[in-house]
TIDOKE-563840 format. One record per residue (C-alpha): x, y, z; residue in one letter. Coordinates in nm, 3 decimals. Example, Ala and Ser with C-alpha at 12.3 -4.5 7.8 and 13.67 -1.06 7.14 Angstrom:
<pts>
u;v;w;bavex
1.230;-0.450;0.780;A
1.367;-0.106;0.714;S
</pts>
This chain:
<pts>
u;v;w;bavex
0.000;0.000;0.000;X
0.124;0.378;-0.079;X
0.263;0.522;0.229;X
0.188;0.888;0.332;X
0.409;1.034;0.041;X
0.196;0.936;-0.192;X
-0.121;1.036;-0.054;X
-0.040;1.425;-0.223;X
0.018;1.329;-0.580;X
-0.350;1.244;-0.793;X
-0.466;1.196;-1.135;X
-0.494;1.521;-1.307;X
-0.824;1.655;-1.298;X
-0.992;1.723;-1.653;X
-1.023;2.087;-1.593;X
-0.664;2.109;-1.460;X
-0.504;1.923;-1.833;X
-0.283;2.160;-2.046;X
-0.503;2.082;-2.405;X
-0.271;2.234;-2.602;X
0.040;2.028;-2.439;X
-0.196;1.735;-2.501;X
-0.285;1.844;-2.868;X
0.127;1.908;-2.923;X
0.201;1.609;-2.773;X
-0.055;1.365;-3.003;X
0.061;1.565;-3.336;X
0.412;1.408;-3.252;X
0.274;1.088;-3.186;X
0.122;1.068;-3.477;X
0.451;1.237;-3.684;X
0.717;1.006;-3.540;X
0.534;0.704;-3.700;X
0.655;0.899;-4.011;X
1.011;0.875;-3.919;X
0.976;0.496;-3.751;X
0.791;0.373;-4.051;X
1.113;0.329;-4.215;X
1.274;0.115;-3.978;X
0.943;-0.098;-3.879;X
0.965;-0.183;-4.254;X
1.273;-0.140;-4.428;X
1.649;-0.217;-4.347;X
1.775;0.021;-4.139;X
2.017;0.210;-4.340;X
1.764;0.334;-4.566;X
1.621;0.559;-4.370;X
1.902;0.770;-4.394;X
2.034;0.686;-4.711;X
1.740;0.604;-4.973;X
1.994;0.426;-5.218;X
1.995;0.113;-5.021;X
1.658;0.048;-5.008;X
1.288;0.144;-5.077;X
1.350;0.355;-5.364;X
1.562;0.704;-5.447;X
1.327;0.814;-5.724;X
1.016;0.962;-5.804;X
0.736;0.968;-5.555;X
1.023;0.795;-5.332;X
1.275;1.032;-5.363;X
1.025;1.340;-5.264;X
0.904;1.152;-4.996;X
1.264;1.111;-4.871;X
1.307;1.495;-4.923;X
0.986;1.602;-4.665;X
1.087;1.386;-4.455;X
1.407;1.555;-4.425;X
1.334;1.865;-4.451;X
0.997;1.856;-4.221;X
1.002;1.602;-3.982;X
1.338;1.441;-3.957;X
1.387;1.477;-3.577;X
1.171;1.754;-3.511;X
0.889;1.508;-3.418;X
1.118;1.365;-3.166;X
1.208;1.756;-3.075;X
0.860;1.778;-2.969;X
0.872;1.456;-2.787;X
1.142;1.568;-2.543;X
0.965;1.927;-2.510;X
0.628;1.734;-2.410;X
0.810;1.523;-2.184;X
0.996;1.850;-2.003;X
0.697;2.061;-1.980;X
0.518;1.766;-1.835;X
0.766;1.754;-1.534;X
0.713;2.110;-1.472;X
0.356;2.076;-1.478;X
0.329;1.740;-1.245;X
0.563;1.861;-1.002;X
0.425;2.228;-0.957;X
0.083;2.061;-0.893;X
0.206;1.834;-0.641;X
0.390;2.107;-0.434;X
0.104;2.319;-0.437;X
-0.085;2.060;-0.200;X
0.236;2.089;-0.028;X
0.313;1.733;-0.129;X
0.676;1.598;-0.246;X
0.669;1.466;-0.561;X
1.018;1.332;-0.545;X
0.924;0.970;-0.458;X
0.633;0.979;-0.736;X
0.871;1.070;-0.996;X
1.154;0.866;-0.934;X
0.924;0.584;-0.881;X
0.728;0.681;-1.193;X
1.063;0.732;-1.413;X
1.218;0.417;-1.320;X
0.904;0.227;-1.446;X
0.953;0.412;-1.773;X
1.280;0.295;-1.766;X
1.145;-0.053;-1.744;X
0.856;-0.042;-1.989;X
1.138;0.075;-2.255;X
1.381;-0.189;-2.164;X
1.117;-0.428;-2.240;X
0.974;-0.210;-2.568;X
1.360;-0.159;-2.725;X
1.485;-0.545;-2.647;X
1.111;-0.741;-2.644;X
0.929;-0.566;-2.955;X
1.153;-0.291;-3.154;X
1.469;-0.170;-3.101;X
1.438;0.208;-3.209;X
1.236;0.287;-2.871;X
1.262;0.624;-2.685;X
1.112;0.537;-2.343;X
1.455;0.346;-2.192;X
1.661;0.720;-2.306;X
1.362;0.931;-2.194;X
1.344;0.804;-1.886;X
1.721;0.795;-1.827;X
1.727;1.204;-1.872;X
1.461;1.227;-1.681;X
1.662;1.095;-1.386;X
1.812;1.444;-1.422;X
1.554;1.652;-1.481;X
1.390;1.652;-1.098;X
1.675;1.885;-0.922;X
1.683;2.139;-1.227;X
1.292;2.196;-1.185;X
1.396;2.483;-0.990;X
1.600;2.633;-1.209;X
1.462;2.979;-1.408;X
1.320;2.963;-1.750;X
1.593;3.187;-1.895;X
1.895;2.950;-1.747;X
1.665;2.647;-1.855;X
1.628;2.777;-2.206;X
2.030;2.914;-2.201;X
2.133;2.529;-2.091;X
1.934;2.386;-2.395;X
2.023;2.625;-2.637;X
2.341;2.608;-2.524;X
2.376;2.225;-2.621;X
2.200;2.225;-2.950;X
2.549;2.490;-2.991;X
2.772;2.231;-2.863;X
2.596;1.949;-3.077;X
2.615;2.116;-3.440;X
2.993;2.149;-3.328;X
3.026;1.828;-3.260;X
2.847;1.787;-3.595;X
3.104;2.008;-3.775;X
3.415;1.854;-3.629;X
3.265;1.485;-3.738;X
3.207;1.603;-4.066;X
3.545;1.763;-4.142;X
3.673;1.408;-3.977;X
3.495;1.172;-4.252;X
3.596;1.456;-4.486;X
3.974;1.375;-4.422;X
3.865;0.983;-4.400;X
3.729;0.987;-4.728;X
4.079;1.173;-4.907;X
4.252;0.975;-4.674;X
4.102;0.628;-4.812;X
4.080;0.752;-5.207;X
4.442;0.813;-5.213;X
4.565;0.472;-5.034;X
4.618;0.165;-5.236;X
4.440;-0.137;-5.053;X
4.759;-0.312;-4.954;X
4.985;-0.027;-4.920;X
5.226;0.003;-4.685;X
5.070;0.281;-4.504;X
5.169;0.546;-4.143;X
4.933;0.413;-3.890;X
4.721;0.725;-3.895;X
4.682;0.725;-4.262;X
4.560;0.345;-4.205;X
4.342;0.442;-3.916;X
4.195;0.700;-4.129;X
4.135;0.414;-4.392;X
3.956;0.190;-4.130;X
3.718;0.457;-4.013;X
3.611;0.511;-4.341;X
3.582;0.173;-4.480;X
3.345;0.140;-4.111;X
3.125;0.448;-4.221;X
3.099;0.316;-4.541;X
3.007;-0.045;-4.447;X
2.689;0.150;-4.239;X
2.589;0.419;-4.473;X
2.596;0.125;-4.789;X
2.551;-0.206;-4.668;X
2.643;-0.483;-4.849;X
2.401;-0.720;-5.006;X
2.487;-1.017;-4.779;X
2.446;-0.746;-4.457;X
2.102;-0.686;-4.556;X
2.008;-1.062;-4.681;X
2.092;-1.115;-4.311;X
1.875;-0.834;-4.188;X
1.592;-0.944;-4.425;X
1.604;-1.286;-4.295;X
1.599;-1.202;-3.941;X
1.263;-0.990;-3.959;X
1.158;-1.222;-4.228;X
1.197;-1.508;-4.001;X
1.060;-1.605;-3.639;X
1.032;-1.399;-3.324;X
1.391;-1.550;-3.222;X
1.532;-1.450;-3.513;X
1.408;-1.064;-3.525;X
1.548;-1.134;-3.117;X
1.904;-1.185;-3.203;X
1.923;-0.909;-3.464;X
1.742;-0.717;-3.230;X
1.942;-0.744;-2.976;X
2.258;-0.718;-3.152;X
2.100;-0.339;-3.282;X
2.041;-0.207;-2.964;X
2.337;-0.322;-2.759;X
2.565;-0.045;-2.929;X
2.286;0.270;-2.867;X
2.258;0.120;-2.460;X
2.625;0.093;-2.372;X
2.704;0.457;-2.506;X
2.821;0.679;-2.183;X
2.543;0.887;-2.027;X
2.699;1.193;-2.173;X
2.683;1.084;-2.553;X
2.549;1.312;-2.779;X
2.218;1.088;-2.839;X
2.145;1.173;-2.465;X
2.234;1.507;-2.521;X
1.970;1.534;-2.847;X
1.704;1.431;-2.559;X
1.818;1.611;-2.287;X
1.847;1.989;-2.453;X
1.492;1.997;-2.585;X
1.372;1.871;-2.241;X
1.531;2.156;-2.117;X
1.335;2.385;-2.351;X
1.039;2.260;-2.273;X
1.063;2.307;-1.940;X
1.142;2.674;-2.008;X
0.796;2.682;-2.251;X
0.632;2.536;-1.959;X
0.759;2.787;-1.730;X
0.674;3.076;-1.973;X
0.310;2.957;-2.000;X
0.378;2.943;-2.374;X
0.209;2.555;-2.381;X
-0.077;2.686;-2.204;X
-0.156;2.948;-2.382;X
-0.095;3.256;-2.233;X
0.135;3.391;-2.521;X
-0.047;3.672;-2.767;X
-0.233;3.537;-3.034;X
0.028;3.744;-3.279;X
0.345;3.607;-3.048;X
0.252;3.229;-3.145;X
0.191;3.357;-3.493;X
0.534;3.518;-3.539;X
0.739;3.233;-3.367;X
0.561;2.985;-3.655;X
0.630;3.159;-3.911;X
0.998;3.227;-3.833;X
1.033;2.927;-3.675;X
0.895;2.697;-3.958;X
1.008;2.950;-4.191;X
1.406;3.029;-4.168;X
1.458;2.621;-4.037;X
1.270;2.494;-4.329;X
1.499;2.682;-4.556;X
1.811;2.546;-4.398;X
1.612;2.216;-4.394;X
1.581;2.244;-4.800;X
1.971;2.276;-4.845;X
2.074;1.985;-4.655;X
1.853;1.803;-4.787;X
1.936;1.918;-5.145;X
2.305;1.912;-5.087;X
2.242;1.549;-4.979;X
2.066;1.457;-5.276;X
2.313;1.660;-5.527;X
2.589;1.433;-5.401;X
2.372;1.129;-5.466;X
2.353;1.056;-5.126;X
2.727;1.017;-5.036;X
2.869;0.995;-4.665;X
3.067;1.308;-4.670;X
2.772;1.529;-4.790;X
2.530;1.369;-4.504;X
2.727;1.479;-4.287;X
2.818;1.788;-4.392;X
2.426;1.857;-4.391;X
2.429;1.698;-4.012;X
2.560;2.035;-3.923;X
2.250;2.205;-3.943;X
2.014;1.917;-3.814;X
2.053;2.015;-3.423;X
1.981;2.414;-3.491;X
1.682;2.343;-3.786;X
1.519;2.099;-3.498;X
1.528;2.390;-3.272;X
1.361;2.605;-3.507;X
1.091;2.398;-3.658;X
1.018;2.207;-3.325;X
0.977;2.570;-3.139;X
0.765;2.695;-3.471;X
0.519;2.356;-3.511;X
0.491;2.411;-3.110;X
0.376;2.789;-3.139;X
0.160;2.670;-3.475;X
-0.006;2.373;-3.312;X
-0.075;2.604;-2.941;X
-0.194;2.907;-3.166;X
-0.470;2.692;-3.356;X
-0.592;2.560;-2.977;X
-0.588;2.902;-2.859;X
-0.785;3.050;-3.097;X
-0.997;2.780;-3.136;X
-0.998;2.662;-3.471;X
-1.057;2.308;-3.622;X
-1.181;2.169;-3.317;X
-1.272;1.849;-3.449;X
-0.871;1.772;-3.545;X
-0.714;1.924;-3.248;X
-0.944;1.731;-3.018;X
-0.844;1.413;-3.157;X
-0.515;1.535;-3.156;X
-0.578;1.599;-2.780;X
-0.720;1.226;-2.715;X
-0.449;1.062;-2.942;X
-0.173;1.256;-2.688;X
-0.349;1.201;-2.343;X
-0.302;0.842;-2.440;X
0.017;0.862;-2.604;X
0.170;0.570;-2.398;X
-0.077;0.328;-2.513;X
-0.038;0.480;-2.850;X
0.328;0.489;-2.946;X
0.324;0.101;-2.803;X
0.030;0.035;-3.054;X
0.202;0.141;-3.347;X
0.478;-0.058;-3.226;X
0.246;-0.385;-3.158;X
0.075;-0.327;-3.533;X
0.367;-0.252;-3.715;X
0.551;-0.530;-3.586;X
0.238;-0.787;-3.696;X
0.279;-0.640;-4.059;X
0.598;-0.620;-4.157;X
0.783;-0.888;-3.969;X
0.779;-1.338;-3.960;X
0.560;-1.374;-3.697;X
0.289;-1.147;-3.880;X
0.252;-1.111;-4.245;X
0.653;-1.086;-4.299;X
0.617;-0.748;-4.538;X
0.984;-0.626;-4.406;X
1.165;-0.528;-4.709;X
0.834;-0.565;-4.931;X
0.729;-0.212;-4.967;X
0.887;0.071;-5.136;X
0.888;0.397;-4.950;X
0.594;0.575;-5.045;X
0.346;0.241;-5.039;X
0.513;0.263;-4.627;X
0.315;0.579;-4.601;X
-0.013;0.427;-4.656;X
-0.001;0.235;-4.366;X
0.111;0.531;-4.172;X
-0.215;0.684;-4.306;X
-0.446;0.377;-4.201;X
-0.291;0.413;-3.853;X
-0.325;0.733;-3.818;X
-0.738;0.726;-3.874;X
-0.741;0.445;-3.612;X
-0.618;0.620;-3.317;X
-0.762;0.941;-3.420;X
-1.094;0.779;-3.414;X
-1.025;0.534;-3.153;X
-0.834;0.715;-2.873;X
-1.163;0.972;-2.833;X
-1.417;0.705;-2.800;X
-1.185;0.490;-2.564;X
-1.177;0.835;-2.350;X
-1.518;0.865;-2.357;X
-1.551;0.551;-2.116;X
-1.204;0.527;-1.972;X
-0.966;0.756;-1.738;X
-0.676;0.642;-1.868;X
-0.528;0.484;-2.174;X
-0.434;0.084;-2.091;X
-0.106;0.107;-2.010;X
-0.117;0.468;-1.888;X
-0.365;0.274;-1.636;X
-0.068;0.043;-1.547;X
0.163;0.284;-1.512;X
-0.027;0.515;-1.296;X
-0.121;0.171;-1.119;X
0.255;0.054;-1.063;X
0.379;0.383;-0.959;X
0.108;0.471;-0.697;X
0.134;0.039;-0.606;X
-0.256;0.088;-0.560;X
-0.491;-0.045;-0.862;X
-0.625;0.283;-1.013;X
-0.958;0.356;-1.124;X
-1.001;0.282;-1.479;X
-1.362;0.332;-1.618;X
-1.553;0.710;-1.634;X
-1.805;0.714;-1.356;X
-2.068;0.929;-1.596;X
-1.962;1.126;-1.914;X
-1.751;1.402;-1.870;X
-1.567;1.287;-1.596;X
-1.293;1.156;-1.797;X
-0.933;1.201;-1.592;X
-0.650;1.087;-1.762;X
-0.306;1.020;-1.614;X
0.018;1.211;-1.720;X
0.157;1.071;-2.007;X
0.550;0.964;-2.076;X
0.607;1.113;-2.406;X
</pts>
């Protein structure tokens, strides 16, 4: 049983949700399936580099381009700024009851950390809950920190990041002269061979080999033990990275900002109508033009290492952008109440994101790999999309009618359940008394 600590803590109250944080949060629900589509059904290299699979041409090749230039990462931008302006927002309601929160969250966090363990190495390796939840181990002492020094500390590290990005880009620069002017048995300095190595390494990801993605095929193709192994064998490199890797980092910064936002009241509205208006359209505006010459400089080069890279530069600062611009966009449209009938979908697609993201996970996996109807490596890159769009009209039209008799989305239900160590409430006593539970993403 919970123990006085948890007696402060309680579901959030339906007149007490942030609907636009809820409406920002389901739009990139629904716009990371656009990114994960790719690896739910296609090698993974191709996501990055259409060459190797799916299709670089055509209808494929321009679907590859929006995707780069609009939702490439910034989905997962929005993600982490959901996820920072929720801790803001559970923890200031907690220690206004004069409650501490701290044993909630922990206890709430580590469970996260659990779920994702069991999403990334059980059902698909690309999951975000195991990283989200290990930033979020850091987030509870810097709750106190200002907006400004909150905002300055994430900016701050998308900096650092398209540095990093620059230096690794003049590195595989160098690599690549380094390997084009070296014989394949020469008697090379060690740094020159080094130099070789790395590249042959970057190349070996970037363009697979036939037999390396017969292999991959195979194992997705194949049983559940199979797509276990490979798996497995994925994930094990992201996991065993050091806390401070840059992947961490990527999470951690727009966290930060969205903490800031939260503190601001910019996700609850209380911007001017003309403020939200003018951070879209710069926003959306100057990042989707630095968007459009990565991705054309990408392209131009027919899609070689050296040029992804060099338009990697630009991925952490054009995330900032367009994530802060699709945030003002999507909390201007709530504000001023327009198209309703989307953004409260939206709104019941995000208060249920858990259960969601773990459905496209649990339907994707039943199409494209050998325990479902084995379609891995069977469409091309735009015929992915029309799956997207078939689960996309499910959950919008499913996640408001579950609502409308449920508190909580299933495993939001468990969650809330494991956390508090109390079985939780689940049905809607009489309509419009729906309270659903803070969600992870």
């Amino acid at each position: 049983m919970p123990d006085g600590n948890f007696a402060g803590p309680a579901p959030v109250a339906a007149g007490d949700r942030v609907e636009a944080l809820d409406t920002v949060r389901g739009f990139a629900l629904l716009g990371i399936l656009l990114m994960n589509i790719c690896n739910f059904g296609m090698p993974a290299a191709a996501e990055s580099n259409p060459t190797v699979w799916g299709g670089a041409t055509g209808a494929d090749y321009w679907l590859w381009w929006v995707q780069s230039v609009f939702w490439s990462g910034k989905m997962r931008a929005l993600f982490s700024i959901c996820f920072g302006a929720g801790v803001i927002y559970l923890t200031e309601r907690a220690e206004a009851r004069g409650a501490s929160a701290a044993e909630v969250y922990y206890r709430r966090t580590f469970w996260l950390m659990a779920f994702g363990m069991v999403h990334a190495y059980g059902l698909w390796y690309g999951d975000i809950l195991y990283p989200y939840a290990l930033m979020g181990l850091v987030l509870y002492p810097l709750r106190k920190l200002g907006a400004r020094w909150l905002a300055g500390i994430g900016v701050a590290m998308v900096i650092l990041a398209c540095g990093t990005g620059w230096e690794q880009a003049t590195e595989t620069k160098q690599a690549r002269d380094s390997f084009r002017g070296i014989p394949e048995h020469a008697d090379v300095a060690k740094e020159v061979e080094s130099a070789r190595s790395a590249y042959q390494g970057l190349l070996q990801d970037w363009q697979p080999s036939r037999e390396r993605i017969d292999r991959e095929l195979k194992a997705y193709r194949g049983d559940f033990a199979s797509a276990l192994a490979h798996r497995r064998e994925a994930r094990s490199g992201w996991d065993s990275q050091p806390y401070y890797s840059t992947g961490n980092w990527d999470v951690l910064a727009f966290m930060l900002i969205g903490m800031a936002l939260a503190k601001w009241g910019a996700l609850a509205g209380a911007w001017t109508g003309n403020a939200y208006a003018w951070v879209a359209i710069l926003g959306i505006g100057i990042g989707g033009a630095m968007g459009v010459w990565a991705a054309n400089h990408e392209a131009s080069s027919n899609f070689s290492p050296v040029a992804a890279m060099e338009a990697y530069t630009l991925y952490q600062p054009v995330r900032l952008l367009m994530g802060l611009g699709y945030v003002a966009a999507i909390v201007g449209v709530v504000r001023a109440g327009r198209i309703g009938w989307l953004t409260g979908a939206l709104r019941a697609v995000g208060r249920m994101a858990f259960s969601n993201y773990i459905l496209q996970t649990l339907l994707c996996t039943t199409l494209f790999y050998g325990q479902g109807f084995g379609w891995y490596g069977q469409l091309r890159r735009h015929e992915l999309y029309y799956v997207v769009a078939a689960i996309w009209v499910l959950q919008l039209v499913v996640s408001p009618i579950w609502l409308r008799h449920y508190r909580f989305g299933p495993l939001e239900w468990a969650w809330r359940s494991l956390t508090y160590w109390q079985r939780q409430p689940m049905r809607v006593a009489t309509s419009g008394q729906s309270l659903p539970a803070e969600n992870p993403v």
